[in-house]
C-alpha positions as CSV (number, residue, x, y, z in Angstrom):
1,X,24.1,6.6,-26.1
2,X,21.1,7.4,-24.3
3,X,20.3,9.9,-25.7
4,X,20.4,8.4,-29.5
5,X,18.3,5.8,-27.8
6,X,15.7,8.9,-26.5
7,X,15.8,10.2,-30.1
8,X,15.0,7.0,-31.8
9,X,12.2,6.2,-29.4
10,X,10.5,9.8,-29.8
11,X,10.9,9.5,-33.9
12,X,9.0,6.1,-33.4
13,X,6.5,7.4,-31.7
14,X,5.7,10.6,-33.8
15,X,5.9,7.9,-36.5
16,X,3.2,5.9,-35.2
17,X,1.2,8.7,-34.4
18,X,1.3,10.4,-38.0
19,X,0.3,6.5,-38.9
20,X,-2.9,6.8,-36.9
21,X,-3.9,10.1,-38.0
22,X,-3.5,9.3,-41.7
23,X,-5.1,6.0,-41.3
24,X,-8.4,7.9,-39.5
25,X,-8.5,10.1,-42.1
26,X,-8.1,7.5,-44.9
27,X,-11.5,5.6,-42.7
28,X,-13.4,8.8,-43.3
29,X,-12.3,8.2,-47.4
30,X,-14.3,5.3,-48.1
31,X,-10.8,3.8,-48.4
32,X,-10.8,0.0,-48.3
33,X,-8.5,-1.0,-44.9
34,X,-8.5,-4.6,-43.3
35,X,-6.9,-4.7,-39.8
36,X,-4.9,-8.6,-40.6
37,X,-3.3,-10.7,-39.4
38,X,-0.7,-12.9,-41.3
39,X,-0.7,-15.5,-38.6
40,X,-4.5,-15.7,-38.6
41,X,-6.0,-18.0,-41.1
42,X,-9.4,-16.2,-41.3
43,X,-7.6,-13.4,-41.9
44,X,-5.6,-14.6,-44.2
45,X,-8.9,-16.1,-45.9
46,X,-10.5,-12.0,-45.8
47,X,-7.6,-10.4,-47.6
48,X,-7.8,-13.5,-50.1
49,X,-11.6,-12.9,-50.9
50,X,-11.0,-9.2,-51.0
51,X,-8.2,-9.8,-53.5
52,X,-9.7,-12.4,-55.4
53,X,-12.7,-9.4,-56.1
54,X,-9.5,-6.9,-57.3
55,X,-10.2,-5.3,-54.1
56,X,-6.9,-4.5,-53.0
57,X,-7.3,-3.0,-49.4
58,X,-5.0,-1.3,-47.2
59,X,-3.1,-3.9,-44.9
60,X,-2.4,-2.8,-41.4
61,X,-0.8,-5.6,-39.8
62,X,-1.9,-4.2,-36.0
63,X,0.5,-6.6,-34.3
64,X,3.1,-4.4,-35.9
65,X,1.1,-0.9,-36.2
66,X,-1.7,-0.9,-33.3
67,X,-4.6,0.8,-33.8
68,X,-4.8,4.2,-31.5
69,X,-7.8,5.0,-28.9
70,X,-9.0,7.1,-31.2
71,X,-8.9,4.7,-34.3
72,X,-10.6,2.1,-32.1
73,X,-13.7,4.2,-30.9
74,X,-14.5,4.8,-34.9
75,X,-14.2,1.3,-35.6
76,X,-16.3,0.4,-32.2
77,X,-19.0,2.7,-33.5
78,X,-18.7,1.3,-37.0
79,X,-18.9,-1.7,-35.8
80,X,-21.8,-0.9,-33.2
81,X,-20.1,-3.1,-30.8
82,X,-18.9,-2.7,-27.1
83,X,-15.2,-2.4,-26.6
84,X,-15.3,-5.6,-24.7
85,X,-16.8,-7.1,-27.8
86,X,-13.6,-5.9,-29.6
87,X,-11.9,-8.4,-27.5
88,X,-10.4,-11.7,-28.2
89,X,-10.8,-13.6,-24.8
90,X,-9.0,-16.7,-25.5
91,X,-5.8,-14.8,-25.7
92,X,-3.2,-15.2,-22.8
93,X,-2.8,-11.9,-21.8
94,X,-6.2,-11.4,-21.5
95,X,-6.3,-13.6,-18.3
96,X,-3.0,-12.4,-17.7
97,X,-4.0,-8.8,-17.3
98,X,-7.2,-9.9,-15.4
99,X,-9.2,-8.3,-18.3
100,X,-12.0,-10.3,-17.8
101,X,-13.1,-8.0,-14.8
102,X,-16.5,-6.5,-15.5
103,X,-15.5,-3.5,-13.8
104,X,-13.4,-2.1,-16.5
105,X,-14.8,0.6,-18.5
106,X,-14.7,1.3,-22.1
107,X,-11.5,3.4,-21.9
108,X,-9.5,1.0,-20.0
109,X,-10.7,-2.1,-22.3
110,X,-9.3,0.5,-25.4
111,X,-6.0,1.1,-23.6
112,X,-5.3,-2.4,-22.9
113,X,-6.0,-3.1,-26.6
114,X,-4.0,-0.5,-27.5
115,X,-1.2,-2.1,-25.6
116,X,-1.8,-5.5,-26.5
117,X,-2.8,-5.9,-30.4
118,X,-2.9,-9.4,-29.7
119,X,-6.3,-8.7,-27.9
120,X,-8.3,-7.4,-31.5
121,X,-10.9,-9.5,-33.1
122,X,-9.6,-10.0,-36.8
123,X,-10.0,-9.3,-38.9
124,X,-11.8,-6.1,-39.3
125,X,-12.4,-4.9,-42.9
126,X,-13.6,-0.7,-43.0
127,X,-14.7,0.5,-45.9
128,X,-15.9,4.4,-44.9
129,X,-18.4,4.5,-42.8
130,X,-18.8,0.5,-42.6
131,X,-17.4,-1.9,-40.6
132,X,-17.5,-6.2,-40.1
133,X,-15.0,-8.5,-38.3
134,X,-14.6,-11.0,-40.6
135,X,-15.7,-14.2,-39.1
136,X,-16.9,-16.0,-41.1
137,X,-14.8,-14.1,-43.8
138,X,-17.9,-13.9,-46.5
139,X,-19.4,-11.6,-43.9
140,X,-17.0,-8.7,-45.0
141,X,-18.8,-8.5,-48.9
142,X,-21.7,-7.4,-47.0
143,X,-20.0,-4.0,-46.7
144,X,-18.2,-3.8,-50.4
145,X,-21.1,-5.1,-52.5
């Protein structure tokens, strides 16, 4: 039993690390991605506007399918934003994981997003090599118009 249970967690994560590579490479592709929410009603309001414009992006629900380190340090650049920036700061964990310590580097502000999704901004719209968290959600036709 163990062992199926070893299996099926090593198939998960190759499967979430062929995710992240093809979703990098799809960023690089002037591909349309939003980075959503369900719960989120800005989000929600994004993916509308997008749609309502027949721009049908790629949904990535990141509480399901987190960004990887490597995802987020294209999108912080896009975004030319700090990784703390990145950060939602009225999220639980966030105090729970004494994140609000100025010490932390970049890397360690990445990893704790990458373990808690919940942390993102949202929602952020890519569109090759441009980038806007979409707050208020107009701001993300700046970068499709």
């Amino acid at each position: 039993m163990c062992l199926v249970n070893a299996i099926d967690n090593a198939a998960a994560i190759l499967y979430n690390i062929a995710s992240s590579v093809a979703r990098d490479q799809e960023m690089n592709n002037h591909k349309l991605v939003i980075y959503h929410n369900p719960r989120c009603s800005k989000s929600r309001e994004t993916l509308q506007l997008l749609e309502d414009r027949e721009l049908n992006p790629e949904i990535i629900n990141y509480l399901d399918e987190p960004p990887s380190p490597r995802e987020l340090k294209k999108i912080i650049a896009l975004l030319g934003v700090t990784a703390r920036d990145l950060m939602r700061t009225t999220e639980p964990v966030y105090r729970d994981a004494d994140l609000d310590d100025d010490s932390l580097s970049d890397e360690e502000i990445i990893e704790a997003i990458c373990e808690y999704p919940a942390l993102l901004q949202r929602p952020i719209v890519v569109f090759g090599d441009r980038a806007v968290i979409g707050r208020p959600p107009a701001r993300v036709l700046d970068i499709v118009a």
